[in-house]
N, C-alpha and C positions, 0 to 999 in steps of 0.2 A: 157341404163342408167336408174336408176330410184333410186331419191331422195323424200324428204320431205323438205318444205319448208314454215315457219309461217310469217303471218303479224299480225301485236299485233301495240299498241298505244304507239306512240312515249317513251314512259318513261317507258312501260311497262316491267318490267323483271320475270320472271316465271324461280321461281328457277325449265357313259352316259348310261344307263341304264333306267329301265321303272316302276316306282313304281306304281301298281295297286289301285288306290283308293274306295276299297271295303272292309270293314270289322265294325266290331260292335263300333270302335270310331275314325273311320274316314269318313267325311262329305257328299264327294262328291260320287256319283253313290251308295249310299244304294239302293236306288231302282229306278225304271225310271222315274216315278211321282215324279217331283219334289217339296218339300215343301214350300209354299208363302210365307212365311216369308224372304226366302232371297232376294223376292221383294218387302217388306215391306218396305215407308219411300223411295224408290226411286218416281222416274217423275212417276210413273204410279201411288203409292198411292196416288201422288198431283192433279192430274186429278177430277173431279168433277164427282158424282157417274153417271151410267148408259152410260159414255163416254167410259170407259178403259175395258179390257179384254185382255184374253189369249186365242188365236184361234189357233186349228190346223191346221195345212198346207192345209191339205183338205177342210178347212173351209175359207181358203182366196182364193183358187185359185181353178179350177175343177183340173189340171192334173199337181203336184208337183214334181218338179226334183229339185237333190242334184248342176249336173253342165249343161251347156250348153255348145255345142260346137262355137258356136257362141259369136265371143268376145265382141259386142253390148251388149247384152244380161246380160253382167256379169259383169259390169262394176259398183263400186261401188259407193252407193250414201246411204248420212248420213241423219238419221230421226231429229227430237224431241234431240235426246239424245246429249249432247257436246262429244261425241268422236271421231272427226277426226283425234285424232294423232294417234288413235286403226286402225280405218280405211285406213289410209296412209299406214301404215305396213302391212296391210292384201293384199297390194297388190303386194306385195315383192312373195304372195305364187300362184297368175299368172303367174309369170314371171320363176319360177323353177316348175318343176316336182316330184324332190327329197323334197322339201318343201311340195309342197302341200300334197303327202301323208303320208308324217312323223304327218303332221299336223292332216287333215284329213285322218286316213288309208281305201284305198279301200277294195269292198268285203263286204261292210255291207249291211243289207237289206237294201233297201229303199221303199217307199210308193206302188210301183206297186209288191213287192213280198210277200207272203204268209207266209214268216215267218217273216216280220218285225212287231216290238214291239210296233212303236211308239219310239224308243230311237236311239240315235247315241252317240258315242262316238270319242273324238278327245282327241290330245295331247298338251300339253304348258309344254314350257321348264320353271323351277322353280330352280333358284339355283342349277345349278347340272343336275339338273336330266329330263327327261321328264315323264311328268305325265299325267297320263290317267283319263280325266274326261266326265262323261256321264250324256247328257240332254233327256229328251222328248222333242217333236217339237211341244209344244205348245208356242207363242208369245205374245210378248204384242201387243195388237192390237187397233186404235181408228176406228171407225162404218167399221168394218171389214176389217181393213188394216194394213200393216205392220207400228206403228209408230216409230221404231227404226232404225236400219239400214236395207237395202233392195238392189238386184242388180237391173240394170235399167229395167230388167223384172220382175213381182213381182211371176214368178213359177220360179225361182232359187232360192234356199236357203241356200246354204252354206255361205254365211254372215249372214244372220240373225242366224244362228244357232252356228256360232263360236263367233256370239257376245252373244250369251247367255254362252259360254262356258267360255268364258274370263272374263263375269258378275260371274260367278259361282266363278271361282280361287278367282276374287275380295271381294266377299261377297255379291253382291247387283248390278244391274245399276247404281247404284245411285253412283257408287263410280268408274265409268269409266268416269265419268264427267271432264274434266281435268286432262291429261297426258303430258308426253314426250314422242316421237315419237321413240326415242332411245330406252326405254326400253321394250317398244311393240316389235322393230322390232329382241330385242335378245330374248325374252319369245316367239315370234313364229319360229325363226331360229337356236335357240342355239346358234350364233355368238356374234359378235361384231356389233357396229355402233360406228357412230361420232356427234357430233354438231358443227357445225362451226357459229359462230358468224360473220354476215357480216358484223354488223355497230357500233360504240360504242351506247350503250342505253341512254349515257348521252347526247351525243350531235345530237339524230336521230331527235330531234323537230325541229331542227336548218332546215335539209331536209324538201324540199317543194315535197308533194306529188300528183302525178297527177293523177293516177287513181285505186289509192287506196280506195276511196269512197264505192266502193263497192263489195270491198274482207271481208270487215268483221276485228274484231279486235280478236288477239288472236286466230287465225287461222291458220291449215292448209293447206295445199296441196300439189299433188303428179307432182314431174318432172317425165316426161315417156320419155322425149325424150331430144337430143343437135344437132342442126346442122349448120357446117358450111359453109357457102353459098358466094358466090359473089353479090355484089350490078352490077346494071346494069351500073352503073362508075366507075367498077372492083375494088374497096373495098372489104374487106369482112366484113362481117357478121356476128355474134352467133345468132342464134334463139332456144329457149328452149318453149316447149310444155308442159304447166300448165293443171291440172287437178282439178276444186274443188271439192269435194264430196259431197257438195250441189246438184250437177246434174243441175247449170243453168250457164250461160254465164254472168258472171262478171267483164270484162274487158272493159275498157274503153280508154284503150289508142291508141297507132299509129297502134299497130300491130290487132288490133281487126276488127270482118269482116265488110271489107268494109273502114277501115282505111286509111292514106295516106303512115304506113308504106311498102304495098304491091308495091305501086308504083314503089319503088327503087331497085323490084328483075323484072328478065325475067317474063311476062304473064302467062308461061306456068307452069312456076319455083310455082307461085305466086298462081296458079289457084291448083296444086298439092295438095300444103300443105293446102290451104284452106277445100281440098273435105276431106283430112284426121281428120281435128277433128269433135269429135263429142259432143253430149249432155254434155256441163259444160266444156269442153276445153276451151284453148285457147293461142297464142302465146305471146311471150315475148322478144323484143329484149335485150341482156347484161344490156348494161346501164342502162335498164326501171327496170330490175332484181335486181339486184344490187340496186337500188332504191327505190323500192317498199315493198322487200322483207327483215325483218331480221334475218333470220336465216337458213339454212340448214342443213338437220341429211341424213346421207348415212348409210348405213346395208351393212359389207361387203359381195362382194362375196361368196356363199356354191356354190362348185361343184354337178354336179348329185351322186357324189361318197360319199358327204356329210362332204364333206373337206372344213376348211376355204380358203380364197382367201384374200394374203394382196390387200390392198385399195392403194398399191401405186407402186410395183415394180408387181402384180396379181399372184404372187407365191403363190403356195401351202403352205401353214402353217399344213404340214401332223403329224407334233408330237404335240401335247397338252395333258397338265398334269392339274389336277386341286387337292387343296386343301382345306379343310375349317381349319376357325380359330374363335377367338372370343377377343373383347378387354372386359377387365375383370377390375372395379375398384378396385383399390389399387395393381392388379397382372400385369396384362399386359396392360393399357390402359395411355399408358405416355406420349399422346399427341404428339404434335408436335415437330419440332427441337428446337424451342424455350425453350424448356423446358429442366432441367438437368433431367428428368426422362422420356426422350426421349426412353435409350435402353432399356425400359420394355417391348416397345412393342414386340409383334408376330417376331420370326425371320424370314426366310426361306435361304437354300439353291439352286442356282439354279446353275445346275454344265452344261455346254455349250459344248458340245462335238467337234462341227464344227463350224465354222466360219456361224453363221446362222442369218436371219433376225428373229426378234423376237417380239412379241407381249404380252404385260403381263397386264393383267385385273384382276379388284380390282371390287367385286360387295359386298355390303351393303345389308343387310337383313334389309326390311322394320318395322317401329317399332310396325304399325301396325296390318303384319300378326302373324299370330300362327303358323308353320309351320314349321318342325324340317329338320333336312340332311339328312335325307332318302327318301324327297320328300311325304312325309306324312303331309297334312295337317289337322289340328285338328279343326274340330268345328267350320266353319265359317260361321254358319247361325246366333252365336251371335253378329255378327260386325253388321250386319243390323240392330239389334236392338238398339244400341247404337245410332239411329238417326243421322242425317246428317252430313255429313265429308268432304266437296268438296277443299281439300288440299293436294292433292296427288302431284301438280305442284308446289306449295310454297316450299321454301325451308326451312331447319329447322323444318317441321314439320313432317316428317317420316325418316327422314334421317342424320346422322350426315353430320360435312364437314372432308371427308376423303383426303389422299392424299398415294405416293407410291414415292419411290427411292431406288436407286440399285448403289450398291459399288462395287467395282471389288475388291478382297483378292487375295495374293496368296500361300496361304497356308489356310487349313482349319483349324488349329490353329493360333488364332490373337489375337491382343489385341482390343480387343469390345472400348473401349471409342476408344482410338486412330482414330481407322477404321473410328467413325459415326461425329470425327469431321473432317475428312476431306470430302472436297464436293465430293457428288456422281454421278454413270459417267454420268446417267438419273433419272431422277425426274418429277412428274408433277410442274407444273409452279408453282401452289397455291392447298388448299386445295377447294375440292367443293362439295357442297351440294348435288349433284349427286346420281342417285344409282350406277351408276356404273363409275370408272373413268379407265383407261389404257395408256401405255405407247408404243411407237413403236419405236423400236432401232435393229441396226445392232449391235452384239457383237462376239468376239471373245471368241476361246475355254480358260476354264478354270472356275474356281467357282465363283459366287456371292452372294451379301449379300441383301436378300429384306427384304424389314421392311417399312408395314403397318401402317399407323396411322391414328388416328383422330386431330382434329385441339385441341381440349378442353383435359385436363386431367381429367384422369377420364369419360369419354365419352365410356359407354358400348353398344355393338353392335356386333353381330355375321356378318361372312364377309366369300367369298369363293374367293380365288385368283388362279388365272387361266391363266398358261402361254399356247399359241402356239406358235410353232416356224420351219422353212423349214429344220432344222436338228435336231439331235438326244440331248434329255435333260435328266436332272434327277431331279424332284424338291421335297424337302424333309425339313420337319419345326424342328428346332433348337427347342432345349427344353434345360434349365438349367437345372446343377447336381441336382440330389435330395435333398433334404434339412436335411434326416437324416444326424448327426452330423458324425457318425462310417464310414459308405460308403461315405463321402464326403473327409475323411481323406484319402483315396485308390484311387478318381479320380481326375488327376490333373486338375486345374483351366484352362475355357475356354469355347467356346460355343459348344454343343454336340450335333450330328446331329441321330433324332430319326426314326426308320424307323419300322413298326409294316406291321407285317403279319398275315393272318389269314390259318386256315387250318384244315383238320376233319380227324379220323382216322373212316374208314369203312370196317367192317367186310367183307372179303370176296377182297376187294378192294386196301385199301391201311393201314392196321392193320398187318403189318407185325411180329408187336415183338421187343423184344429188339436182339442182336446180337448174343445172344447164338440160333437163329432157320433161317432155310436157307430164311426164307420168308424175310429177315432182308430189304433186298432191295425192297423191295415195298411201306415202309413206305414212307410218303410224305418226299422231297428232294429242299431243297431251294438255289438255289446261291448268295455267298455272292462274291461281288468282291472287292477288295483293290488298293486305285491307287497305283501306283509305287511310290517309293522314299525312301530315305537310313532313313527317321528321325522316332522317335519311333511315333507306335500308338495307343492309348487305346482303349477299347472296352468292354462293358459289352450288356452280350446274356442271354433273361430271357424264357424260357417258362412256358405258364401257361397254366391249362386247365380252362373250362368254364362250372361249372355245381354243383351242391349241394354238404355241403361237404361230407354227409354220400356216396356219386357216386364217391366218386375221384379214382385214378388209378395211382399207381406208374408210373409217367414217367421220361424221360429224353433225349440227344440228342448228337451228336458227332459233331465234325468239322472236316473235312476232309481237307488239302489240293493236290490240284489236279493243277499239275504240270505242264501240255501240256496242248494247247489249240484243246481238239480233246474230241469227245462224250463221256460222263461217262455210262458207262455197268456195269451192276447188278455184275457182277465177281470182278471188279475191287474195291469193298468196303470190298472184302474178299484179297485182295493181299500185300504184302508188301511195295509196291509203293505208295499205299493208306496210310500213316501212320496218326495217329491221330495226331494234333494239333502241328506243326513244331515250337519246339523250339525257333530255329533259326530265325524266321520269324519279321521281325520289329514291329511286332505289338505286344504290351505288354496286353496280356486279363485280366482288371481288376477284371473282376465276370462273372463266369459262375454258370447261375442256373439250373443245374444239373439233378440230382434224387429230387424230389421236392412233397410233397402233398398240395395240396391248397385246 
């Protein structure tokens, strides 16, 4: 088991592919020496001169390693800096294998080999994508020592090194001050997490706290363990196993060593679990949990195969589709249900093949970063300069309040009002300040209608939605007819499901020709499928090529239909069973673009 869990002051509330980051304007890894400005204005500039400094690894310790095998050893504990909710999540990447090196990839030099730089490279997932960013293993350091995060021995250093790497994606130290532990734990997993709210915020004052004094307010820490136990008056028991990343022994209650909770298990029971914790542990009975405690964030399950894990039946979620979008004032940003300009927003399709459990996440693009859907990030050594920002946990101030609901249709021709005033099958409860919110529903096969929104009209924000699910989907974003007047009169009224491919002709490869030369079949070959049913269907097929106009190239493109469900062979486009574009077929093609120069 291993959660996160905050104690904050009674009233407090605090709201697949690999994009290389090197090239002439983009930020991170230009070179390995990395430039001080994007530690400019954090906790080190605030330090008093001839205190702070960046030491190399060799320079804090005689003989520097990346891990230990020794689990003491490597045990997280938080400096100077406020990011224990970064820390909590970085220990999600002990517990997997598949984690830790997607994170950190092995095979790089390190300090005792002959071709090491001085630099390390590690990955964070970012919208989408995992991205490759690369530090030098210089630290910040106060009279020669690690002042930030450090493991409980100070010659390990892949924490301090992936908290420079997650300072880097941020812009600064200065701006890991204050998180949610949620979104740490899917920037280093690619997954999902949750937050559970244990206690209402408005009435937590009312609770008498007993040995909360000195956990700190606004705090994390890491559950690593649950067990449950018999009392020696054959009751039972929960005991949960608290971790602070402070690295000191903060508890004060029954269960603490030497307490009168131990009393109530077997000696020997009692003496076990005591030898097992170590530096900064410590135990927690339910009730005291429950009490002390408000809040918990869990990271689902990843398999070693790097598959998600639901959080509640631990099925594989092996199909996952993702897409981006954007809410757009005046075009697509229509706010809430509240609103008669509700159906602007972003459509999607999500077509359900088998009776599957399903998970669909709604992540928000910070308004902060610069950072485009390729996993390209632009220029973030100017956010440090912009001076102090410690609101990344406040709500409203990087993020809208989004929310998500899902309609069952059954047909993908409907009437749009109609559909979205009736209630949908799932919905989140309220809109919220989150960056990322998600839904978890078991659904049956056939199509849905998802539709994204923000709470405000008019509230622009780019957003990536992201279904998993344990059986087979399709998910595909709805776009209205086009707006020319001529092609509007040719498509009938309704919402139109857009589906864009890409693809390259290469000489030699797949540059076959047009039909008059035998190579015809080598050209690239895409399947189109149609569901079954007697009612007509439109469809308009554009291609286009990509490239200057004086380089254009007559092209064009055929529809086949293929009749049997049995392999298509290069012969078979030359036969008569192959005919071109069956008449008879329900589907009425409103526009095909053809022979074409662009």
């Amino acid at each position: 088991m291993l959660g996160s869990v905050v104690s904050r002051p009674p009233l407090g509330v605090l709201g697949s592919g690999v994009a290389r980051l090197e090239g002439y304007n983009w930020s991170y890894a230009v070179t390995c020496s990395d430039p001080g400005s994007w530690l400019a204005g954090g906790p080190v500039g605030c330090l008093r001169p001839g205190e702070s400094g960046r030491n190399v690894a060799q320079e804090i310790c005689s003989a520097p390693q990346l891990f230990s095998d020794n689990p003491q050893e490597v045990q997280v504990k938080q400096g100077i800096l406020g990011d224990c909710w970064f820390l909590c999540a970085c220990v999600a990447l002990q517990k997997s294998k598949y984690l830790l090196t997607k994170v950190i990839p092995p095979g790089q030099p390190s300090w005792t080999d002959e071709t090491y730089t001085g630099c390390f490279t590690c990955q964070v997932w970012q919208f989408g994508h995992w991205v490759e960013v690369t530090i030098d293993d210089r630290l910040p350091c106060l009279g020669g020592k690690l002042c930030f995060s450090q493991c409980q021995t100070e010659d390990v250093f892949w924490l301090p090194l992936l908290e420079k790497v997650y300072a880097k994606v941020h812009g600064s130290y200065e701006q890991l001050w204050a998180g949610q532990v949620a979104d740490a734990l899917v920037d280093l997993t690619g997954g999902l997490a949750e937050r559970w709210i244990l206690k209402d915020p408005g009435r937590s004052m009312e609770r008498e706290r007993t040995g909360a004094s000195e956990l700190g307010e606004f705090h994390a820490f890491i559950v690593s363990d649950m067990l449950h136990l018999s009392r020696v008056s054959g009751n039972e028991i929960i005991l949960l196993r608290i971790r602070n990343p402070w690295g000191r022994r903060c508890w004060k209650g029954r269960w603490r060593e030497g307490g009168q909770g131990w009393s109530q298990l077997d000696p020997i029971v009692a003496s076990e679990l005591l030898s097992q914790i170590q530096e900064g542990e410590f135990w927690v009975e339910e009730e005291e949990f429950f009490k002390e405690f408000d809040e918990i964030t869990i990271g689902f399950p990843v398999t070693e195969e790097g598959q998600l894990q639901s959080l509640y039946t631990e099925k594989v979620l092996s199909h996952t589709q993702n897409l981006c979008g954007s809410w757009v004032k005046g075009q697509s940003a229509g706010g809430c249900r509240n609103n008669n300009s509700f159906p602007m927003n972003p459509k999607f399709w999500l077509r359900i093949c088998e009776q599957s459990e399903v998970c669909i996440a709604l992540q928000q693009k910070p308004r902060k970063y610069c950072a485009d859907w390729a996993g390209r990030t632009q220029n973030l050594t100017h956010l440090a300069e912009k001076g102090p920002s410690l609101t990344e946990g406040i709500q409203g101030q990087n993020y809208q309040a989004v929310g998500l609901h899902v309609w069952k249709v059954e047909k993908r021709r409907f009437n749009l009002p109609k559909t979205l005033s009736a209630p949908p099958v799932v919905g989140t409860i309220c809109h919220s300040y989150d960056r990322e919110v998600h839904l978890r529903c078991d659904l049956a096969p056939g199509y849905y209608l998802i539709v994204p929104s923000t709470f405000l009209k008019n509230a622009e924000s780019d957003f990536l939605l992201r279904v998993f699910s344990t059986g087979r989907i399709c998910l595909s974003e709805i776009k209205p007819p086009p707006t020319d007047a001529a092609l509007c009169e040719e498509l009938p009224p309704g919402e139109w499901e857009t589906v864009q491919l890409q693809g390259c002709w290469k000489n030699g490869q797949s540059a076959g020709g047009s039909r008059n030369f035998h190579s015809f079949h080598t050209n690239p070959c895409f399947p189109l499928s149609v569901p079954a049913g007697t009612e007509e269907r439109s469809m308009k097929v554009t291609l286009r090529q990509h490239c200057q106009d004086s380089k254009c190239r007559p092209i064009g493109f055929h529809i086949f239909q293929k009749l049997k469900k049995t392999r298509l062979h290069a012969a078979d486009l030359e036969t008569e069973h192959f005919q071109k574009w069956n008449q008879q077929s329900a589907i009425r093609l409103v526009e095909i673009s053809g022979m074409v120069m662009q």
